[in-house]
C-alpha positions in Angstrom: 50.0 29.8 5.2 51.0 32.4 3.1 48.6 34.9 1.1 50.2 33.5 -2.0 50.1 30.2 -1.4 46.7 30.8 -0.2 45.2 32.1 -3.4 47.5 29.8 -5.6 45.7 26.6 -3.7 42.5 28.2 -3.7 42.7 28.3 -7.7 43.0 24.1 -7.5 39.8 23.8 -5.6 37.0 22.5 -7.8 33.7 24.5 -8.2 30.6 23.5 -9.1 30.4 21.6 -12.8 27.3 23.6 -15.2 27.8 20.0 -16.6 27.9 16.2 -15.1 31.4 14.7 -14.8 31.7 11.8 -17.3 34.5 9.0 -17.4 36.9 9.4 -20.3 39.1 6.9 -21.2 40.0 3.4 -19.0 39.1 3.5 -14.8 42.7 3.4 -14.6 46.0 5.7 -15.2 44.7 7.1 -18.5 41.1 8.1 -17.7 40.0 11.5 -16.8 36.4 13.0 -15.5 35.5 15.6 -17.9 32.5 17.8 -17.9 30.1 16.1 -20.2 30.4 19.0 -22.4 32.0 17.5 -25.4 29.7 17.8 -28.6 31.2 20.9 -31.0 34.8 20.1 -30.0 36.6 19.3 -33.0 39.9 18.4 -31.7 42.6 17.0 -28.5 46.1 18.4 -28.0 47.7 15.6 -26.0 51.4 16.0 -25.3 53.2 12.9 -23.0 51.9 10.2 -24.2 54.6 7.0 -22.8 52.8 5.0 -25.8 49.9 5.4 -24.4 46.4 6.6 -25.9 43.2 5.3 -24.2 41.9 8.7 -23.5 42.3 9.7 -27.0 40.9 6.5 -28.0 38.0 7.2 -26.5 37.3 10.8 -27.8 37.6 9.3 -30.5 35.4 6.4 -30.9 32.3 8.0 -28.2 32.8 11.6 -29.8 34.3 11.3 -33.0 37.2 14.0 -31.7 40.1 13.7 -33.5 43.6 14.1 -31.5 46.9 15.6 -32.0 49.5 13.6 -29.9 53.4 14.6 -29.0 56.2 13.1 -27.0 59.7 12.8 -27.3 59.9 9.5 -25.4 57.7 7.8 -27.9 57.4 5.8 -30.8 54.5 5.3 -33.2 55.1 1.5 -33.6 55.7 0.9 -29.7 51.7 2.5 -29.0 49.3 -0.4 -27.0 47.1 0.5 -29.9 47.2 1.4 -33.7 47.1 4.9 -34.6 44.1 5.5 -36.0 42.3 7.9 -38.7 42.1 11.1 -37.0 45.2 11.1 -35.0 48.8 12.3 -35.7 51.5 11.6 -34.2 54.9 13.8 -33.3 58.2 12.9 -31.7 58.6 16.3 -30.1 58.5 17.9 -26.7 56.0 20.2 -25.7 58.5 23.2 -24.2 57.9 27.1 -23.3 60.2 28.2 -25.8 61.4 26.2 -29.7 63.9 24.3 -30.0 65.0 21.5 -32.3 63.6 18.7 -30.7 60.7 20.7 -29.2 57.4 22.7 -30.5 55.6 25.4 -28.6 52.0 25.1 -27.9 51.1 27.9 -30.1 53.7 26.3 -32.9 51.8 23.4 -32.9 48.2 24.7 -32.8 49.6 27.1 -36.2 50.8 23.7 -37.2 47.5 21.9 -37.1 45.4 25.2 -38.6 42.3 24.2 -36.8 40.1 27.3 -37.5 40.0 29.7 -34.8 35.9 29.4 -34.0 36.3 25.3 -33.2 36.7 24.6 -29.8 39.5 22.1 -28.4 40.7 19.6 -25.7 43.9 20.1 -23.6 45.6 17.1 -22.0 48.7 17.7 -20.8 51.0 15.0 -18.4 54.3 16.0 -19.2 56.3 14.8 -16.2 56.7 18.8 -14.5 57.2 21.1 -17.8 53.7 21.8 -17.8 54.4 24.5 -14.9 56.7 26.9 -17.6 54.9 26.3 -20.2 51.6 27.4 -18.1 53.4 30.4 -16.9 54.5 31.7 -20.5 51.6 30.9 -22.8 49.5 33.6 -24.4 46.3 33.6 -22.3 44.2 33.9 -25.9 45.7 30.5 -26.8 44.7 28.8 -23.5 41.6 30.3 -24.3 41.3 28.3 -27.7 40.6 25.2 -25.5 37.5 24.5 -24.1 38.4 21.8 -21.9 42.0 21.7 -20.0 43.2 18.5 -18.2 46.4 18.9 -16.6 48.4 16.4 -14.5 50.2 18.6 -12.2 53.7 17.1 -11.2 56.3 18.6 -7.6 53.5 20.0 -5.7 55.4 19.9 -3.1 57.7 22.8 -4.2 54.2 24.8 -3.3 56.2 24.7 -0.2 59.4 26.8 -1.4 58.4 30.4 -1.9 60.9 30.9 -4.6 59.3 28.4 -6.6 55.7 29.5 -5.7 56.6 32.8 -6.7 58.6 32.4 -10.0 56.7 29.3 -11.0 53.6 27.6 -10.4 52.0 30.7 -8.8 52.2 32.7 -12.7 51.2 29.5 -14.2 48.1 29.0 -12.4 47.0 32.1 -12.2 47.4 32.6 -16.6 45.4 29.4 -16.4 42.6 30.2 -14.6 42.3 33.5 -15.9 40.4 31.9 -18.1 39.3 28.4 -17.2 37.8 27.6 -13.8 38.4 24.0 -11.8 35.6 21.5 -11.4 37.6 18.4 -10.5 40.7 17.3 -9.1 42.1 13.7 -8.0 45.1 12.8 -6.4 47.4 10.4 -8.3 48.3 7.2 -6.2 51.7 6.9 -7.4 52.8 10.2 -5.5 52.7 10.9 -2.1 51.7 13.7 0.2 52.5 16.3 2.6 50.2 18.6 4.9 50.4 22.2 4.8 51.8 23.5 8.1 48.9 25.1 10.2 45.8 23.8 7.5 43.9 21.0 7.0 45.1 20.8 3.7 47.4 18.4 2.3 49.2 18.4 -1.0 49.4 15.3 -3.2 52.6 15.8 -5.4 51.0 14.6 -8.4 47.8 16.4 -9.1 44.9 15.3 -11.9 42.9 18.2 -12.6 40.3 19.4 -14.6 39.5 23.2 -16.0 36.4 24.5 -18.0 36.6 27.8 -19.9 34.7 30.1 -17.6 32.1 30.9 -21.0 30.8 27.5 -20.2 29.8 28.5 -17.0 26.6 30.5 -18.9 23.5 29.1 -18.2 22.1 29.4 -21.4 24.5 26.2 -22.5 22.6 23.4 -20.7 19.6 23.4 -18.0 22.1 21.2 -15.2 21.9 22.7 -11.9 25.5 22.2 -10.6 25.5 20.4 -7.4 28.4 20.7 -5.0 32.2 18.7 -5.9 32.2 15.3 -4.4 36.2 14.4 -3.3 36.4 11.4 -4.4 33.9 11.1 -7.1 32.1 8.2 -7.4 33.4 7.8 -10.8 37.4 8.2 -10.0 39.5 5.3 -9.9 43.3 4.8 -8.0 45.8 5.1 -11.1 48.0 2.3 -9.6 46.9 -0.6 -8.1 50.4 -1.2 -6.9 50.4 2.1 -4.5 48.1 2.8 -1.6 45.2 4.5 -2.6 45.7 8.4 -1.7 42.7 11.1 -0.7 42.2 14.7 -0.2 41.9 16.1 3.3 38.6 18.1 4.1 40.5 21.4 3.4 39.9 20.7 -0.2 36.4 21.0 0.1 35.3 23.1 3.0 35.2 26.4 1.1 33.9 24.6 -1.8 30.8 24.2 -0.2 29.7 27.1 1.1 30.6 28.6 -2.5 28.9 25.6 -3.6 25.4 27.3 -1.8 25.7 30.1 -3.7 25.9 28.9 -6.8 23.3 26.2 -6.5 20.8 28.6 -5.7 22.1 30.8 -8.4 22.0 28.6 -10.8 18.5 27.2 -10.2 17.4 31.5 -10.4 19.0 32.0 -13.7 17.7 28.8 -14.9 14.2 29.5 -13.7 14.4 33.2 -15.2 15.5 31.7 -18.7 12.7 29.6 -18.9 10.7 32.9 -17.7 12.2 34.7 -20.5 11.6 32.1 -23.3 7.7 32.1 -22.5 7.9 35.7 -22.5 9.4 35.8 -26.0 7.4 33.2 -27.8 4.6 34.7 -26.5 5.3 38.1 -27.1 2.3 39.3 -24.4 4.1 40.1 -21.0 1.2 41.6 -19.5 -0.8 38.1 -20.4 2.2 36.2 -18.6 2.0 38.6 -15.2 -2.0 37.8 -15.0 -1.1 34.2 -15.6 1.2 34.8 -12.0 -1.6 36.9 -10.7 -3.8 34.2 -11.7 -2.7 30.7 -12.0 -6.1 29.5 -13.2 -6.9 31.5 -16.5 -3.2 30.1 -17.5 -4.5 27.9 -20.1 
């Protein structure tokens, strides 16, 4: 395996969630684990939609977050369900660069004029344009989100180093330069292919899930991430007309012994805030050292 290659799989490896993976949407095609990180998020970006909304449904009706949803293949009387208050609705593609029948994703977050402080949602399954638009987006408006989901499509073309190089080696690398991994699931309704000399294989449709690295800050939430499980317990075969599809060991044995580090890390950090916290209330830090010293005058 090549170094690229390498490093541009070891940027799809999940790492330990600061927050509990949650079930958004139906467990089916449609549903996505999510960090359960959702409250201040005041919208979802969903481009490729097939008539579909469940996910953003959902958002909706468990976090009142409203959704912004695009795709050229659809039509707004042909959704499964209603539009609702607090979704909109555009017959455009999502592309790297405008054109008449298409809207960039910084075009349409100008469009929208959510303020700048409120946080967002990225869902993106648009069929294998989600690699050039990944690779030419502003880092600082990937960073606008605080949540990406991203349905990776031709994975196997990890496989031809022009690609790699040109294409989905830029795009992951401007997406996590910001955003970190903590899930991935194969979809069913590819298939698979091993990568020569590794344990690895490579589904050619990808689900995967990114947090803003800021999120990663202790100070958000007192969850001690635990290590990724692949499969979660909570992820679901998107067809039940294909066989169901898993990832090889390879996907996790690095994972975990990162996954030591930052278990035992994050139980420190979280030990020291609540350290800190006394110490400030308080305001006596030579009291608190004689309460160590001496655990029975702590009263």
């Amino acid at each position: 395996m090549t170094s690229l290659l390498y490093k541009t799989i070891k940027r799809l490896k999940p790492r330990p969630s600061p927050f509990p993976l949650i079930r958004v949407g139906p467990f089916s095609d449609g549903g996505y684990l999510l960090p359960n990180d959702l409250s201040g998020i005041s919208a979802c970006f969903s481009p490729g939609n097939d008539n579909r909304k469940p996910f953003e449904d959902s958002l909706l009706h468990g976090w009142g977050i409203q959704s912004y949803l695009l795709d050229k293949s659809s039509d707004v009387d042909q959704f499964a369900t209603p539009l609702l208050s607090g979704q909109s609705f555009r017959k455009l593609w999502l592309s790297a660069f405008p054109a008449e029948d298409s809207i960039t994703l910084s075009q349409w977050l100008a469009e929208a004029d959510v303020p700048n402080d409120q946080d967002l949602i990225l869902q993106m399954d648009i069929e294998g344009a989600e690699w050039l638009i990944l690779s030419s987006v502003h880092s600082s408006i990937l960073s606008r989100f605080r949540i990406i989901v991203v349905e990776f499509h031709g994975l196997g073309d990890l496989l031809n180093s022009t690609k790699l190089a040109s294409l989905h080696a830029p795009a992951l690398l401007n997406l996590t330069s910001h955003h970190t991994c903590v899930h991935v699931h194969p979809n069913n309704t590819g298939s698979e292919l091993m990568i020569p000399g590794t344990a690895i294989n490579i589904p050619t449709i990808l689900e995967c899930t990114f947090l803003r690295n800021d999120r990663f800050d202790v100070r958000f939430n007192s969850f001690i991430p635990s290590p990724p499980i692949l499969p979660h317990p909570l992820d679901r075969c998107c067809s039940s007309n294909y066989p169901s599809l898993s990832l090889s060991a390879g996907w996790s044995a690095n994972t975990m012994k990162f996954s030591c580090y930052a278990v035992f890390f994050a139980a420190l950090m979280h030990r020291w805030s609540l350290i800190r916290r006394r110490m400030v209330k308080n305001n006596r830090f030579l009291d608190f050292i004689l309460t160590l010293i001496c655990p029975e005058q702590d009263k």
